[in-house]
C-alpha positions in Angstrom: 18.2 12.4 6.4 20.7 10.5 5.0 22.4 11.3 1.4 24.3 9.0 -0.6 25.8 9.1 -3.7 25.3 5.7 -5.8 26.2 5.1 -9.8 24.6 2.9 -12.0 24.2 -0.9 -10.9 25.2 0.2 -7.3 22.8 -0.4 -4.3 21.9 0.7 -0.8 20.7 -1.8 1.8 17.8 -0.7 4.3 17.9 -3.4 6.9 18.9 -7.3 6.2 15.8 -7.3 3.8 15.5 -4.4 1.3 17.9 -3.8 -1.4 17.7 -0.6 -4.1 19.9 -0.5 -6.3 20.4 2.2 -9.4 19.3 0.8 -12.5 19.7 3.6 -14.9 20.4 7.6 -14.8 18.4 9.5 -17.8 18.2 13.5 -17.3 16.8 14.5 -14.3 15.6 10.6 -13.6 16.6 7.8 -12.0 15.5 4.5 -12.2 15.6 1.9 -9.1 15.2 -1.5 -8.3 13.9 -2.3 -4.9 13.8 -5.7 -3.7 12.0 -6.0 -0.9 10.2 -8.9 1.4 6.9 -9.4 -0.6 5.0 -8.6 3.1 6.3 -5.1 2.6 4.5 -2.7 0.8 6.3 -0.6 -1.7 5.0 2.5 -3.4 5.7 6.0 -5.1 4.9 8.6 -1.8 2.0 9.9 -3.7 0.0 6.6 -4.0 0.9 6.0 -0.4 -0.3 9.6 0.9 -3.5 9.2 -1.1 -4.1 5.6 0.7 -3.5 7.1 3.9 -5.9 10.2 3.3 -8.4 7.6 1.6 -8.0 5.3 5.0 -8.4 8.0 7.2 -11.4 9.4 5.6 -12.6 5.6 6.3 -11.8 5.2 9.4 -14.0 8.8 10.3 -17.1 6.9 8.5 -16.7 3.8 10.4 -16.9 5.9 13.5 -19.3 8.3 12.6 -17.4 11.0 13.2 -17.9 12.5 9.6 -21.4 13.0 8.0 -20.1 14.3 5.1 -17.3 11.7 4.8 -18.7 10.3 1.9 -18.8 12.5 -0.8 -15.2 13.8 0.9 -13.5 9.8 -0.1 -15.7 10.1 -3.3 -13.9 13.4 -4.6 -11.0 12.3 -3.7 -11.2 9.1 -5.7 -11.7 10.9 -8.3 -9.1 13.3 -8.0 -6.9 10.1 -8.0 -8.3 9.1 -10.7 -9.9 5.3 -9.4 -13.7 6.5 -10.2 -14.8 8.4 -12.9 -17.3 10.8 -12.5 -20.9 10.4 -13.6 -20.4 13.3 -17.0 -17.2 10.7 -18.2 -19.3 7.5 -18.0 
């Protein structure tokens, strides 16, 4: 892993492509700007580990490799919160 130390308005560069640069330092937060090719998918890590749990639950259905597979991608929809369950509704 690489560490850097940046201050405010200060950026990194990841390639020719992505920029992040500091925006602002409050407490124990940090705000960043990322600029980034629009093909390029940019998200907070847990949004992108629930996509990949909710794509490889998915890709078990589409195979038929998980009976249960449903109700599995339901809860964890929920637990997300992207479905609400049937006593919120």
């Amino acid at each position: 892993m690489l560490v850097l130390s940046r201050k405010k308005n200060e950026s990194i560069m990841i390639g020719n492509e992505i920029e992040i640069t500091v925006l602002a330092c409050e407490g124990n937060s940090v705000k960043l700007g990322i600029e980034a090719p629009e093909q390029v998918r940019v998200l907070r890590r847990e949004l992108w580990k629930a996509f990949r749990e909710q794509e490889a639950i998915a890709q078990r259905l589409a195979s038929g490799e998980e009976p249960g597979g449903f109700e599995q991608l339901r809860e964890l929809l929920v637990e997300e919160g992207k479905l609400e369950t049937e006593s919120e509704s």
